[in-house]
N, C-alpha and C positions, 0 to 999 in steps of 0.2 A: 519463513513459510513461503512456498512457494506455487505456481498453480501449474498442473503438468498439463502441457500443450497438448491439443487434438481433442481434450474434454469438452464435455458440453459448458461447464465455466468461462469456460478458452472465449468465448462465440459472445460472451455480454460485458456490458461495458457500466460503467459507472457515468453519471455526470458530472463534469470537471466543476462545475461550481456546489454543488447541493451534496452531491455524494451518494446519491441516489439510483436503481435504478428506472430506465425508462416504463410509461404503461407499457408498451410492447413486451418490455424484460419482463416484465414483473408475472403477466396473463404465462411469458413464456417457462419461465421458473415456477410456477406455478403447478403447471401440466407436469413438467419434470419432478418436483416433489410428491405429485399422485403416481409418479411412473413406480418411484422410490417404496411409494407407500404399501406394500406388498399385502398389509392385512385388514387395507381398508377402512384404515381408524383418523386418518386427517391426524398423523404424527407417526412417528420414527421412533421406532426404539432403539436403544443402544449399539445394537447389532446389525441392524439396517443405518444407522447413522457411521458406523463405522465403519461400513464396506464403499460408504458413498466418498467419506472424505479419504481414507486409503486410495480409490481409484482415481481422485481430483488434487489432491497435494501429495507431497512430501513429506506429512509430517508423522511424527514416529506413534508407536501403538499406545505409549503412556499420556502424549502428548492427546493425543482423538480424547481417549476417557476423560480427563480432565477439562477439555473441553465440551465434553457430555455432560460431566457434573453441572457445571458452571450453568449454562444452558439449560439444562431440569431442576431449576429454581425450588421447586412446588415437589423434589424429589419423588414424583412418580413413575421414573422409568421410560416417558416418554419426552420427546418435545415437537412442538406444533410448530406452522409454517412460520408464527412470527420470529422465533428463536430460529428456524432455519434462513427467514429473509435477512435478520442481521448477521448473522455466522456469514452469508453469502456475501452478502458488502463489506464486512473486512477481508473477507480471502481477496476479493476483486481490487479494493484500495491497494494492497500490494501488487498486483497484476499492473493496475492502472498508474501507479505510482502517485498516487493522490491518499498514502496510510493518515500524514500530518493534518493533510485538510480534512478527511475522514473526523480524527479523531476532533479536532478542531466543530468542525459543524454538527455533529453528535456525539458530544463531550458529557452531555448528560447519559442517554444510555449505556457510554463504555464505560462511566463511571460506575452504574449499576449494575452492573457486569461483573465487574472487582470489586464491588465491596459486597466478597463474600459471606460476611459474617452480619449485612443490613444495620451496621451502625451509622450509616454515613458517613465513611472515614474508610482509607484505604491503606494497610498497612505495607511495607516494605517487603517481609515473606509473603506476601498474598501475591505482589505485582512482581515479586521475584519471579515468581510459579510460573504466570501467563506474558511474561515480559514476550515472548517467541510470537506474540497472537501480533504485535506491531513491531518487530525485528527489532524491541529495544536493546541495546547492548548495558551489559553489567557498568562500564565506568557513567553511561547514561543517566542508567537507574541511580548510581550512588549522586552523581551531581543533581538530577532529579529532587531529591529529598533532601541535598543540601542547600538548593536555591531555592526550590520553591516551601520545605517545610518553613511555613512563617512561625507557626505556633512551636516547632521544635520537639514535639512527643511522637518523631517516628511516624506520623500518619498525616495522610493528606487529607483535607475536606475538602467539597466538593470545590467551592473557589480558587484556592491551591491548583486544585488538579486542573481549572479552567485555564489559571495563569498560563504554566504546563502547558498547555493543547496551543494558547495563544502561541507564546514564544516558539514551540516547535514550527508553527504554520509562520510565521515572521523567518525563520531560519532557512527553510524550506526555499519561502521567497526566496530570499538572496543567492540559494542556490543555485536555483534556477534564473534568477539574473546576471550571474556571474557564469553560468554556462553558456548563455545565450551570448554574452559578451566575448567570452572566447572564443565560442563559434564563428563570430561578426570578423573578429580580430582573424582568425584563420583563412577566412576567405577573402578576405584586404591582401592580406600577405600572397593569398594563391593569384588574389587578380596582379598583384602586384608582379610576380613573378611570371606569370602569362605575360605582361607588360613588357618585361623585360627581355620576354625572351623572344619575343615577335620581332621587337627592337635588333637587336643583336643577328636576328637571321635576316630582318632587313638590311642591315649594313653589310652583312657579310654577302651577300647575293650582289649586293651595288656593287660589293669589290669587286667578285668574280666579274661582273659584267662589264665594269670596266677596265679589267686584266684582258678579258677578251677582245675589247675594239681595240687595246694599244698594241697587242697580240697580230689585228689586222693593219 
């Protein structure tokens, strides 16, 4: 899932620790969800929720419905701003590159989110369906349910699924501390070679200069 640039999404940010957005965002998302709200019901219908995320992602027409279901919990055909303020902070977690730690610091409501059937348990075709809402990949998912199912019946509980959020945010880390170390390591090498070659056009200039005075 991806968020297309120049949208009003585009423009708000997450916080890197909490995962949240600012009071500022929130007043300002706010007003933009009344803009949305064409029939003046403080909620979205199907139809108006699908022209909003069509216009702000990438993501396909099967995918928006199924994400409406999910969302209209209470199966009434609408959803109110709270189901729109968290749909908005996962679309942004991928923007911001913060999905792990997202799902990490609200591990509880993404858990209620897939466990569509309210057993407290999250099955494997359930997280198949919405695995695109956090760009899991299928060898993900199967390693997913073979490290962390502890109980082994196919379904995660909620602890399970914490472990999950942990490990991915530990992984995360590393990623990003091993990118930062490459990064360090490439500009060693660039000063390095700056170094070098400052060096070398200093000698080369002493030669010239002194070709010229034996010259004279």
């Amino acid at each position: 899932m991806k968020l297309k640039q120049g949208s009003f999404l585009w423009f708000l940010y997450l916080d890197k620790i909490y995962c949240l957005l600012s009071l500022r965002n929130v007043k300002a998302l706010m007003e933009y969800f009344h803009l949305l709200d064409a029939h003046r019901r403080n909620t979205l219908n199907d139809v108006l929720f699908f022209h909003f995320l069509h216009h702000v992602t990438n993501l396909k027409v099967p995918q928006i419905k199924m994400i409406f279901e999910m969302l209209d919990w209470t199966a009434v055909g609408e959803i109110g701003f709270d189901q729109f303020y968290v749909l908005v902070c996962i679309v942004l977690s991928h923007q911001n590159r913060l999905k792990d730690q997202f799902m990490y610091r609200h591990s509880r409501p993404v858990f209620d989110l897939l466990d569509l059937d309210g057993e407290l348990k999250i099955g494997a075709s359930n997280f198949e369906l919405y695995r695109f809402l956090f760009n899991i990949k299928k060898q993900e998912l199967r390693e997913l349910f073979h490290d962390f199912d502890i109980t082994g019946d196919r379904l995660l509980n909620y602890k399970e699924f914490k472990l999950y959020t942990i490990f991915c945010t530990d992984k995360s880390t590393d990623r990003k501390k091993r990118r930062k170390e490459r990064a360090e390591e490439r500009e060693r090498e660039k000063w390095k070679d700056k170094e070098k070659y400052h060096h070398l056009r200093k000698m080369f200039l002493m030669g010239i200069s002194r070709r010229s005075r034996s010259l004279l």
